[in-house]
C-alpha positions in Angstrom: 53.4 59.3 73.7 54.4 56.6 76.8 54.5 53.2 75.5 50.9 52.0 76.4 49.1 54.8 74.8 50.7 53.4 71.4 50.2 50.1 72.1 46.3 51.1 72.6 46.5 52.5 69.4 48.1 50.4 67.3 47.7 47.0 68.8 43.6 46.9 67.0 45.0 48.2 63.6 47.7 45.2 63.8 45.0 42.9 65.0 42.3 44.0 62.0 45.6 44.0 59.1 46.1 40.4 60.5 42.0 39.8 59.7 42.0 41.6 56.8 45.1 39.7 55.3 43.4 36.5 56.8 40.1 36.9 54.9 41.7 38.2 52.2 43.7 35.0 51.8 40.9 32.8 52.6 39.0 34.3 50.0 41.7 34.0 47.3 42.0 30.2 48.7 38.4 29.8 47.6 38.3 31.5 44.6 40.8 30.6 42.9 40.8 26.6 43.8 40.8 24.4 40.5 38.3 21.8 42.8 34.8 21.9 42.0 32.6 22.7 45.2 31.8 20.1 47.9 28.5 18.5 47.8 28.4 18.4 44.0 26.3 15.4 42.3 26.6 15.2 38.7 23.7 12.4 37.8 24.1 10.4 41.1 28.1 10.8 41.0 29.5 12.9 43.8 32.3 14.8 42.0 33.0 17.5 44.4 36.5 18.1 45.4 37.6 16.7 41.9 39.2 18.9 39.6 37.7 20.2 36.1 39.7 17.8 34.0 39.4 15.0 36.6 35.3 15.4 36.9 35.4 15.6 32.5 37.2 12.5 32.4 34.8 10.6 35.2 31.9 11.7 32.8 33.2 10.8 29.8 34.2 7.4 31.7 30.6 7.4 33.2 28.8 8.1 29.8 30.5 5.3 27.5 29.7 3.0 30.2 26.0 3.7 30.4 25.7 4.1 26.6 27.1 0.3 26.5 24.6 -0.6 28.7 22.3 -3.6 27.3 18.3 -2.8 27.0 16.2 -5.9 25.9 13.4 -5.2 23.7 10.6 -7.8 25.1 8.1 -8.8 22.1 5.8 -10.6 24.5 3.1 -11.4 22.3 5.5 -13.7 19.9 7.3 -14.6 22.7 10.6 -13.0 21.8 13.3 -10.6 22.7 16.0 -8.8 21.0 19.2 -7.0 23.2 20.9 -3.7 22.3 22.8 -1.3 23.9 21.8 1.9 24.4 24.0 3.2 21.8 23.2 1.2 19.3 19.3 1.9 20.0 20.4 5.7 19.0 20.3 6.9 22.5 23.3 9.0 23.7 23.6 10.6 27.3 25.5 13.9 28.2 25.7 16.9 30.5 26.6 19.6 28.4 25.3 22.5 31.0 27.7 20.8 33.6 30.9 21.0 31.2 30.0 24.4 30.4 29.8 25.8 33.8 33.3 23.8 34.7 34.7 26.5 32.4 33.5 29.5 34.8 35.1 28.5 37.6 38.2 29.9 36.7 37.3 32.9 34.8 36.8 36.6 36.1 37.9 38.7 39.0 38.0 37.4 42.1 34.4 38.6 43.2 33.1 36.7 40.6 34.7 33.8 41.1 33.4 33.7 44.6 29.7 34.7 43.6 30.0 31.6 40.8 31.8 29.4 43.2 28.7 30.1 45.6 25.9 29.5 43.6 27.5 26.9 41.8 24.8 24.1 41.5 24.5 21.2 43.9 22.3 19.0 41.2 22.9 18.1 37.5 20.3 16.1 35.9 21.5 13.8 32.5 20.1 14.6 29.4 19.3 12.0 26.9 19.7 12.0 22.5 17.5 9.8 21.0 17.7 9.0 17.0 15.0 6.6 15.5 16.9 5.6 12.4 19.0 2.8 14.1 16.1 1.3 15.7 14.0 1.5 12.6 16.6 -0.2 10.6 17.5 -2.7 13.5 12.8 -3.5 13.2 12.2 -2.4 9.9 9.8 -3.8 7.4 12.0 -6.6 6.4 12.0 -7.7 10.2 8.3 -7.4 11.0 7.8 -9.6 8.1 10.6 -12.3 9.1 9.6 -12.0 12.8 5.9 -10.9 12.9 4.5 -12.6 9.6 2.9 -11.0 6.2 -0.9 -10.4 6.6 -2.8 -12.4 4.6 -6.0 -11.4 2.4 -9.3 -12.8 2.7 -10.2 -14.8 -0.8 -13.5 -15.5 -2.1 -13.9 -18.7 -4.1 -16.1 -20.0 -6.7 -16.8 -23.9 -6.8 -17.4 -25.8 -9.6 -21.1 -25.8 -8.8 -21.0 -22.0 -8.4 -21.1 -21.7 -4.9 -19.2 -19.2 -3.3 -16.7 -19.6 0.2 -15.3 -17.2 1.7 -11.7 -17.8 3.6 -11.0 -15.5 6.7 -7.7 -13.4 5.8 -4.6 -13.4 8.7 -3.8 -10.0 10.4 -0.4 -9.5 11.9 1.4 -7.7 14.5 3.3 -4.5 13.6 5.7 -2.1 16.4 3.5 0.7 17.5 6.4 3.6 16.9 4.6 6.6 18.5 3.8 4.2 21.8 7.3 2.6 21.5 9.1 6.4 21.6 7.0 6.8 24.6 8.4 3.9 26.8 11.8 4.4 25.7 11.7 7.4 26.9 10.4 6.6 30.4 13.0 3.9 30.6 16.0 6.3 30.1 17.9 5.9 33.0 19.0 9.0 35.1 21.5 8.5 36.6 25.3 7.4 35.7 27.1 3.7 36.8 28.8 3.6 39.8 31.5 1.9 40.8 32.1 -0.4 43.9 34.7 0.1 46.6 37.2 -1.9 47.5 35.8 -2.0 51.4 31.8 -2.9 49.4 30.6 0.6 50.1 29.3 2.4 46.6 30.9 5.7 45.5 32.2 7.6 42.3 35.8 7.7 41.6 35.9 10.6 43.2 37.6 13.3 45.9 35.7 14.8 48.1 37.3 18.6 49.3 37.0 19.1 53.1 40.0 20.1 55.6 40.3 19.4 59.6 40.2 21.8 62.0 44.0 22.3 61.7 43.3 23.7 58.1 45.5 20.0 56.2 44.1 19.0 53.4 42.1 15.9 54.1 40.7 14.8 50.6 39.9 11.0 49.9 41.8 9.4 47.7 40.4 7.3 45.5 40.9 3.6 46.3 40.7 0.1 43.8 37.1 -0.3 42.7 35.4 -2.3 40.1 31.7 -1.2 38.2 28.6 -1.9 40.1 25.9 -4.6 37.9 23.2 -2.4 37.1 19.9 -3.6 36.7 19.2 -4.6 33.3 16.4 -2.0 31.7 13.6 -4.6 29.6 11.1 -2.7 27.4 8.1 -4.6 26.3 7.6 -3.3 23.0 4.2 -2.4 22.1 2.5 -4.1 18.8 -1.0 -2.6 17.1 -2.0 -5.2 14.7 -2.2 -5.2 11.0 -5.1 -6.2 9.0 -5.1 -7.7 5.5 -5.6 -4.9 2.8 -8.5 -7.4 2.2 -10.3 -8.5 4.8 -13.1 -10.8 5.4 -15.7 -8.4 5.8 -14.5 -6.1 3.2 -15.1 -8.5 1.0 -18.5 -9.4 1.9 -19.7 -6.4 1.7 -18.8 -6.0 -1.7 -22.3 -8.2 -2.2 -21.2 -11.0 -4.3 -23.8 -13.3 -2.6 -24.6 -16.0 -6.0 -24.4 -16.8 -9.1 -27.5 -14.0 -10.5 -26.7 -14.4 -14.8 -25.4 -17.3 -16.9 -24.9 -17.4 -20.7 -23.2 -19.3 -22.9 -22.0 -19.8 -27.1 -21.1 -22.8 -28.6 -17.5 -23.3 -30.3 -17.4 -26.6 -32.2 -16.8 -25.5 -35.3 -14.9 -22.6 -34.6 -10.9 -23.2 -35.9 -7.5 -22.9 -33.9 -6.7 -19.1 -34.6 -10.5 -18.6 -33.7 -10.7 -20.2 -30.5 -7.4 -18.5 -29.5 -8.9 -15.7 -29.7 -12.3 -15.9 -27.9 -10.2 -17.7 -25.2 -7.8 -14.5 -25.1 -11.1 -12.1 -24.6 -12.5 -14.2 -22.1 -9.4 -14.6 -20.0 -8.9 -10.4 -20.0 -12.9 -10.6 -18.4 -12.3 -13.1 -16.2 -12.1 -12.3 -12.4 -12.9 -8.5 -13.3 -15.0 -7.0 -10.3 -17.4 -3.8 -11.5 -17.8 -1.6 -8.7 -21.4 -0.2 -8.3 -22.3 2.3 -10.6 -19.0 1.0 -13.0 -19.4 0.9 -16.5 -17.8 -1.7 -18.3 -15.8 -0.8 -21.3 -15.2 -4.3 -23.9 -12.7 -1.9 -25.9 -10.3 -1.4 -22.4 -10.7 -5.9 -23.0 -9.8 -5.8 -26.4 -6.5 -3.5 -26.0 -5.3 -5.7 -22.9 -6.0 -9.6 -24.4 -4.0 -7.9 -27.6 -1.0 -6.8 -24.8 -1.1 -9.8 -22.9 -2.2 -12.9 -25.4 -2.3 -11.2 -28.8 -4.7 -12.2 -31.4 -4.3 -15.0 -34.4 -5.6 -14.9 -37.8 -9.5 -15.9 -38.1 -12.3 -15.0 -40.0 -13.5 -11.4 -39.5 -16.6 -9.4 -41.0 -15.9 -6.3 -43.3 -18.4 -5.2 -46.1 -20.8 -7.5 -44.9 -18.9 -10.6 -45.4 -16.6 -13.1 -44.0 -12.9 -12.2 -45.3 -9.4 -13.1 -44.0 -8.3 -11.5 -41.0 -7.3 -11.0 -37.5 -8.7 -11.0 -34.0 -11.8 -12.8 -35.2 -14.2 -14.5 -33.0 -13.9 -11.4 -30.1 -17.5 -10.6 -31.0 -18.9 -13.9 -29.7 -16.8 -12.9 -26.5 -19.0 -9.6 -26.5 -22.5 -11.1 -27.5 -22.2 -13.7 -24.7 -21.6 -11.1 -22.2 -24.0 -9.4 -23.7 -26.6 -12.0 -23.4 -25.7 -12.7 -19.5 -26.2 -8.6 -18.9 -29.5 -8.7 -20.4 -30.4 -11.7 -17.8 -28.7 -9.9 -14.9 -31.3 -7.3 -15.3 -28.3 -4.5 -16.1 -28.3 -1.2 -17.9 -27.1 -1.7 -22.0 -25.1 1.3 -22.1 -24.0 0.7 -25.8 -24.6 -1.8 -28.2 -24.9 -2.8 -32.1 -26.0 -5.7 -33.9 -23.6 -7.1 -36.7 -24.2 -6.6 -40.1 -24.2 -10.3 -40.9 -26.4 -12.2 -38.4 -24.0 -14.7 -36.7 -25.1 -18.5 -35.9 -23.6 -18.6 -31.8 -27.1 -16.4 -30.6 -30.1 -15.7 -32.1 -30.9 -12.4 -34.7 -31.2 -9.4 -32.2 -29.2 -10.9 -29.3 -25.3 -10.2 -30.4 -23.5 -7.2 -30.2 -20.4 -6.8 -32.3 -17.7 -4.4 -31.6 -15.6 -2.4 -34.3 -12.2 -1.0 -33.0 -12.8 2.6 -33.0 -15.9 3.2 -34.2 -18.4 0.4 -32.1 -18.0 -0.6 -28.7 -19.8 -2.7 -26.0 -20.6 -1.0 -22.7 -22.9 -2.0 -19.9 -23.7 -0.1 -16.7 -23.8 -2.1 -12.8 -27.4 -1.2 -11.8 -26.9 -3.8 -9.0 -26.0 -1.7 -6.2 -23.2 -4.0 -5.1 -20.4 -5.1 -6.6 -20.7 -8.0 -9.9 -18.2 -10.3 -10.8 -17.8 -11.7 -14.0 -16.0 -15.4 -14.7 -15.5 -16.7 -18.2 -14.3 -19.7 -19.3 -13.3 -21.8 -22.8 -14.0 -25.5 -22.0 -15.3 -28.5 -23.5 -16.1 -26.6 -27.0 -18.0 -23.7 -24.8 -17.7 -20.7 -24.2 -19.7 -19.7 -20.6 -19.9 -16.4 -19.2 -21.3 -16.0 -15.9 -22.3 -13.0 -13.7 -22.0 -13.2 -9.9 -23.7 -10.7 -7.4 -26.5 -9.9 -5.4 -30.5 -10.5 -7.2 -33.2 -10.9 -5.4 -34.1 -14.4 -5.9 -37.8 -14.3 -6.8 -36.6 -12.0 -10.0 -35.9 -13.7 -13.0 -35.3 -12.1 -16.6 -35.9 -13.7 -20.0 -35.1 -12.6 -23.5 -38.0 -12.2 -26.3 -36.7 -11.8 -30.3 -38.9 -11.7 -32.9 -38.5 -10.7 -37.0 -40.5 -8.5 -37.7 -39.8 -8.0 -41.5 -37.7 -9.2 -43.9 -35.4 -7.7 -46.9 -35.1 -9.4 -50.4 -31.7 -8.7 -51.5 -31.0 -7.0 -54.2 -28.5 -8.4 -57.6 -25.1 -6.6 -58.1 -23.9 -7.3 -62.0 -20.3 -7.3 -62.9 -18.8 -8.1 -66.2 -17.2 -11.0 -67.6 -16.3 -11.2 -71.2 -15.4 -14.9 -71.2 -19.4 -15.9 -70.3 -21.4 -16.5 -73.7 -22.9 -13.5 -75.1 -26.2 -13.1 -73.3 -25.3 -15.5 -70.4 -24.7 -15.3 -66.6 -23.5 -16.8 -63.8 -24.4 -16.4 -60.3 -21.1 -15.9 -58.6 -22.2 -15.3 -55.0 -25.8 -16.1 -54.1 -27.9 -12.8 -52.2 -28.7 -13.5 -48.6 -32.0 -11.7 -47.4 -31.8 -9.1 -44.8 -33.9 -8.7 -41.4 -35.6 -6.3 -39.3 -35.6 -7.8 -35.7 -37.4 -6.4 -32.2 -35.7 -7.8 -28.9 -37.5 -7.7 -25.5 -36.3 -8.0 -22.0 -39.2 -9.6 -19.7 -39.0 -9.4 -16.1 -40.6 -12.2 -13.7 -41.5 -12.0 -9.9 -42.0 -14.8 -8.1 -42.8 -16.6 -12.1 -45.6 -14.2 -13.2 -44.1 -11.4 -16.1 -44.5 -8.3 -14.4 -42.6 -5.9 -17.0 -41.8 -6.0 -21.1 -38.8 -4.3 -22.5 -38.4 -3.1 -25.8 -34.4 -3.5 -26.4 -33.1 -2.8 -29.5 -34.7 -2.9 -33.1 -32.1 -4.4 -35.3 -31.4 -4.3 -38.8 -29.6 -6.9 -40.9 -29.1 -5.7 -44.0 -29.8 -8.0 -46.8 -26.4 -9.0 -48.5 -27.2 -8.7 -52.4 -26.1 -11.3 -55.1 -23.4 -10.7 -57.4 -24.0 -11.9 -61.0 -21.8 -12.2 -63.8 -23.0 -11.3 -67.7 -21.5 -10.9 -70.6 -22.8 -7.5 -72.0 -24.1 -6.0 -69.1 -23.5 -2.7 -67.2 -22.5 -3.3 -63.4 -25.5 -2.5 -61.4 -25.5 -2.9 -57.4 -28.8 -1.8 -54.8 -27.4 0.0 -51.0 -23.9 -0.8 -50.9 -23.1 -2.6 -47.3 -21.4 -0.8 -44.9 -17.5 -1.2 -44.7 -16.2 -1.2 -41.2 -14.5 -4.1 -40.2 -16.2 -6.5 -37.1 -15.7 -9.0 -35.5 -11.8 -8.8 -35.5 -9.1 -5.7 -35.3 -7.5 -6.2 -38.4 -9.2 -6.9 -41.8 -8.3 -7.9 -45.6 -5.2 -6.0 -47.4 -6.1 -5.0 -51.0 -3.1 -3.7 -53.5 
């Protein structure tokens, strides 16, 4: 073969080897660079050109700055402001994709290094960890109160010449959380810090890849820079307010609109132990609000004033007579509410007469209470709510209801005696009397039979007559000493113990 045959033929294979082993080359060259891609932007940071552990340090760099960042919390309607970083508002910032897909770059054959290097992304978008608890510690509870006040409730007051004010409660400001999340979340910022170049012009601390047209490597370098101020993120953090848990209009509605019931029981004569204890009852009533409907219960009274003040010895009623005891005088508590209920108009749900009439209300108008076995209980027929205020002053004892009456309706209380029971003679023996003699040793004390009414006036004409109760007292009987003679006795009284909740101790 003459020498330009060959060269015809073997001058193209030379030519496509020396292409082949060009692309070939070129292709390793681009595979198997440790530089991410040109034209890479991780969250406004150009990092293309850098390598894997350069670009992880930059963001690393990048995210402690931003975390550090300052965010002031603007609480514009109390004219203040508090200033936190981001991290210690619980926010973190990271690109976890982007660290992850560093790792691909230099993993698999060389095709697939070239199809990742390819399609490796242009974009990555930050991505923001937010925790609650530090902020909710930083405004918790104990700061809202220091910072945005304590609500306070509306009261109602009674003056001395039962009129009633009312006093507007104070409502305060609290952080709306589900509103607050909201705008924090808007505010995150997006992008990472930059930082300033020497020569004024903004960049990353980065390299960019790129050769010239001769094929040298003509990467920037990065040169002395300083962070960039970035513009300081305010959140204006978003209060709902708080109302009292009693507000003004809560508590008019409950209808306490006047004074509708007034009763009271005179305590001159009543000793020190006694008047402790009427003044223990009537301070365990006192303020105590019956909802519509409520039933109140004077043996729930009894157990609390015997908690909270305890009782002191007095006079109390067993057998049908005044013996040493404890707790007495509670019963005049009772019979004065009793008697203010009646003039209220309200529902007598329980009730019993003693069996001694007693001299602080008149026969048929008391109501005694026996732990365990009697009990006083009324019913709120009102409709609204009533209030009851007792008081121990000046030798009295006043009871007063407070609610809403019509003021045309009046109620008055009718008793009358409608018979009365000769007591009977109880003989015991004593063998020091004379032979045939006696001596009366406890004179017998009649007994009654007594019908109360409740009357109801309108505009001051009776429109209505009650029948109550019919009440018995029985007669108490005398007991009469002789000498010879058999003990005799008529109905034998009844035992329980009034008027107190502890009674005599025999051996």
């Amino acid at each position: 073969m003459d020498r330009k045959r060959f060269i015809f033929f073997v001058a193209p294979l030379l030519i496509l080897s020396c292409i082949t082993l060009f692309l070939l080359f070129s292709l390793q060259h681009y595979a198997y660079r440790d530089t991410i891609p040109p034209g890479v932007e991780v969250a406004g940071i150009p990092m293309g050109g850098m390598s894997a552990h350069e670009a992880i340090q930059v963001l690393d760099r990048k995210l402690a700055e931003l975390e550090l960042e300052k965010v002031t919390y603007s609480f514009r309607d109390i004219s203040r402001s508090e200033v936190l970083s981001w991290k210690n508002s619980g926010v973190t910032f990271d690109i976890p994709d982007f660290r992850a897909e560093l790792t691909t770059l230099t993993n698999g054959s060389l095709w697939d290094r070239i199809q990742i290097r390819s399609r490796f992304p242009k974009q990555w978008r930050l991505q923001a960890r937010y925790d609650l608890q530090p902020l909710k510690l930083q405004f918790g509870p104990e700061w809202e109160k220091a910072h945005l006040g304590v609500p306070v409730n509306a009261t109602r007051t009674i003056g001395a010449d039962d009129s009633i004010r009312y006093t507007a409660g104070k409502s305060v400001y609290r952080i709306d959380w589900t509103v607050f999340m909201t705008l924090i979340q808007a505010a995150l910022p997006t992008t990472l810090p930059l930082d300033k170049m020497a020569d004024g012009a903004a960049a990353g601390d980065l390299r960019e890849e790129s050769t010239d047209t001769t094929g040298h490597d003509t990467t920037a370098h990065p040169r002395q820079n300083s962070r960039v101020p970035t513009h300081p993120v305010t959140i204006s953090v978003p209060l709902s307010k708080l109302q009292p848990s009693v507000t003004l209009d809560s508590l008019k509605s409950q209808g306490i609109t006047r004074k509708i019931a007034e009763f009271s029981t005179d305590l001159t004569t009543s000793g020190e132990g006694r008047l402790h204890n009427v003044d223990a009852a009537a301070r365990s009533i006192d303020g105590m609000l019956l909802s519509p409907g409520g039933t109140f219960d004077y043996a729930k009274v009894i157990e609390s004033a015997e908690q909270e003040y305890g009782f002191q010895e007095a006079p109390v009623i067993f057998g049908g007579k005044l013996v040493p005891g404890v707790g007495g005088g509670i019963c005049q508590v009772s019979s004065t509410l009793y008697n203010a209920a009646l003039r209220a108009g309200l529902e007598i749900v329980e009730r019993r007469n003693h069996t001694l009439p007693v001299s602080y209300v008149p026969k048929g108008q008391d109501a005694t209470f026996a732990q365990g076995y009697i009990n006083f209980r009324f019913k709120n027929t009102t409709g609204k709510y009533l209030l009851i205020r007792a008081k121990v002053s000046n030798g009295q004892l006043v009871i007063k209801l407070f609610g809403t009456l019509a003021e045309n309706v009046t109620y008055s209380i009718q008793s009358r005696t409608t018979r009365t029971i000769a007591p009977t003679n109880k003989y015991i023996k004593n063998p020091s009397l004379p032979v045939g003699s006696q001596e009366i040793m406890l004179e017998g004390k009649p007994g009654y039979v007594v019908e109360t009414y409740r009357l109801k006036q309108v505009d001051g004409v009776t429109v209505s007559r009650t029948l109550l109760s019919r009440d018995t007292y029985p007669a108490q009987p005398a007991v009469i000493a002789v000498h010879d003679g058999t003990e005799r006795s008529g109905d034998p009284p009844s035992q329980i113990l009034e008027d107190g909740v502890e009674g005599p101790r025999f051996p």
